[in-house]
C-alpha positions in Angstrom: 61.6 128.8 268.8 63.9 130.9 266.7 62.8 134.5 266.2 63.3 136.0 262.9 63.8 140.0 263.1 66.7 142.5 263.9 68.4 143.1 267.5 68.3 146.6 269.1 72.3 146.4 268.2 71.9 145.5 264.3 69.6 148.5 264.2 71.4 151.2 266.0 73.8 150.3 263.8 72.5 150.3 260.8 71.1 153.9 261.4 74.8 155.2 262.8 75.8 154.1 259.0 73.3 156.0 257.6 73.7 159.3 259.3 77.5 158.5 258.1 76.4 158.4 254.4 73.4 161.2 254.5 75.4 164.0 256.8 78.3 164.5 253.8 75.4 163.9 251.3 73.5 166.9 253.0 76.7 169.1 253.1 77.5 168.6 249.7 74.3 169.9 248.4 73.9 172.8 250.8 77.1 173.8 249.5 76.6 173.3 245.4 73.2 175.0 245.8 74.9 177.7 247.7 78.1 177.9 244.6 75.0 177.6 241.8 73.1 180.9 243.7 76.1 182.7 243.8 77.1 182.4 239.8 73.7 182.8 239.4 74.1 186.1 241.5 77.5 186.9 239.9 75.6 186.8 236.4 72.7 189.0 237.3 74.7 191.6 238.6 76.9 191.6 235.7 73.5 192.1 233.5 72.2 195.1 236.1 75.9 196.7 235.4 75.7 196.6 231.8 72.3 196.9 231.7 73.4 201.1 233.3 76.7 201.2 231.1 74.7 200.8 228.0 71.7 203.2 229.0 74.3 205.9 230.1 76.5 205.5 227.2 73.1 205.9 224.3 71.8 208.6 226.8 74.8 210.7 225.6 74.6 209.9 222.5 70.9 211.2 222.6 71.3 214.0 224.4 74.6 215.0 224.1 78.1 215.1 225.7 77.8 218.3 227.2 74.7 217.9 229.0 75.9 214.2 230.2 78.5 217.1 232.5 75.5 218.4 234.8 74.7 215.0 236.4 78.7 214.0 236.7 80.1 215.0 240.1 83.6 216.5 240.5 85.6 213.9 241.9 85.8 210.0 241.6 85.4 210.1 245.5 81.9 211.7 245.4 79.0 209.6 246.8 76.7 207.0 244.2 73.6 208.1 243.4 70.9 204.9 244.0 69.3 203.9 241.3 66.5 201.5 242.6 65.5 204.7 245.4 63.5 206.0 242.7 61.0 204.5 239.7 61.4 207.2 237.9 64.6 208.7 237.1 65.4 211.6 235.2 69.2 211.8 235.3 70.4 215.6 234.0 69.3 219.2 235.5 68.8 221.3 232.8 71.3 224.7 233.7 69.0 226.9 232.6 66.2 226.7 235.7 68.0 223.7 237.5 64.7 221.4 237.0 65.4 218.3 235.9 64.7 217.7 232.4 62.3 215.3 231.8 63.1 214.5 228.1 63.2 211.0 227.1 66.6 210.6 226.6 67.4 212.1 230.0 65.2 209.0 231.7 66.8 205.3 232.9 64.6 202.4 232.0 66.2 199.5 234.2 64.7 196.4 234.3 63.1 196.0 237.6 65.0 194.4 240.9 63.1 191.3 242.3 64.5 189.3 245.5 63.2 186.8 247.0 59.4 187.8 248.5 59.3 191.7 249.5 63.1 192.6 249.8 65.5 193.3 247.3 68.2 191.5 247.1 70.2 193.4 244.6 71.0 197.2 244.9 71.9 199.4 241.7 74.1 202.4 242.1 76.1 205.0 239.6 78.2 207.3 239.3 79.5 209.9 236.8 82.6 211.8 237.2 85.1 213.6 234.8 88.2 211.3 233.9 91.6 212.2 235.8 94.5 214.0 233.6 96.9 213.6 236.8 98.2 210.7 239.1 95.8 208.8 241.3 97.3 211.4 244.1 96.7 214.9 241.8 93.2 214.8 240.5 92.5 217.0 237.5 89.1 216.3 235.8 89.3 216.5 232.0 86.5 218.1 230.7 86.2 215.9 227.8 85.8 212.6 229.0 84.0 211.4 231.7 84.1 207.7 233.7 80.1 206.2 234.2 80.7 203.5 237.4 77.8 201.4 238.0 78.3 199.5 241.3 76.1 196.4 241.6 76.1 195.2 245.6 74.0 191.6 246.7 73.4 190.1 249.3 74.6 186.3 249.0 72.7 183.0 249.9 71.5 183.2 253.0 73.0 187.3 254.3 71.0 190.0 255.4 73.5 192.2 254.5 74.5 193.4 251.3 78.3 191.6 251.3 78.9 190.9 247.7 79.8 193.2 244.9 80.5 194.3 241.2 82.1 197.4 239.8 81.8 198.1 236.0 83.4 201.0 234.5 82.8 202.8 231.0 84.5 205.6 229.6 82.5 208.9 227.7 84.5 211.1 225.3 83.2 214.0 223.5 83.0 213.4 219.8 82.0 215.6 216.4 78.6 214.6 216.4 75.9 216.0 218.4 72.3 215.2 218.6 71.6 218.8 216.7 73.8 217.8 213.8 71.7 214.2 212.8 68.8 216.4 211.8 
């Protein structure tokens, strides 16, 4: 009697074959789901950046160039202020009493930072400083133009450390108009 089936051997080696194909199959999409997170990163942070750039930029417009001065620090080498610490941020002091002013052009209104579950994966920081008239090694502000930085750092697919970021840069000048004079 002839029996019909498959031998231990035909078997073993039929699934050595398929671990051949289904390993570099595996890799393959680890690694493009991997590349697709990280543009898709890559383009979020770009939209948190100029999401800052263009809230800074109308905020002196609204309030004015001068007042835009109280919340820039001296120096380009000054620390970032974080933008996701607080839900509620007012962004000038007023130099009369040094409380911030809590106008409505003085206030961020960011969209909000979501991760994956509870933690963030995205952080939002910026910076204001007055431009430099000198070389990078002789640093003199120029009082009429300042340099907003917003500094988007992520963490990428599968870090627990913030390891990726993006640096966008905009430049404020004083001009002839002031909020006073559109009245």
């Amino acid at each position: 009697m002839k029996n019909s089936g498959f031998s231990f051997v035909e078997i073993l080696l039929a699934a050595v074959l398929s671990a051949m194909v289904i390993a570099p199959l595996s890799y393959i999409m680890t690694q493009s789901r991997a590349q697709t997170q990280a543009s898709f990163d890559e383009v979020r942070a770009t939209f948190y950046a100029r999401e800052i750039i263009d809230q800074i930029q109308t905020m002196k417009d609204f309030i004015g160039f001068d007042k835009m001065q109280y919340i820039s620090t001296y120096q380009k080498s000054a620390p970032y202020l974080d933008l996701d610490k607080k839900s509620d941020i007012h962004l000038y002091a007023n130099p009369k009493d040094n409380k911030i002013n809590t106008c409505s052009g003085s206030r961020l209104f960011l969209t909000p930072v979501g991760g994956n579950g509870k933690e963030n994966y995205f952080k939002r920081l910026l910076k204001i400083y007055p431009a430099n008239q000198g070389s990078e090694n002789s640093y003199r502000p120029n009082p009429d133009n300042l340099i907003a930085e917003a500094l988007i750092e992520w963490k990428s697919f599968g870090s627990t450390t913030f390891n990726r970021q993006l640096t966008l840069f905009a430049h404020l000048s004083r001009n002839e108009l002031s909020p006073n004079s559109l009245q």
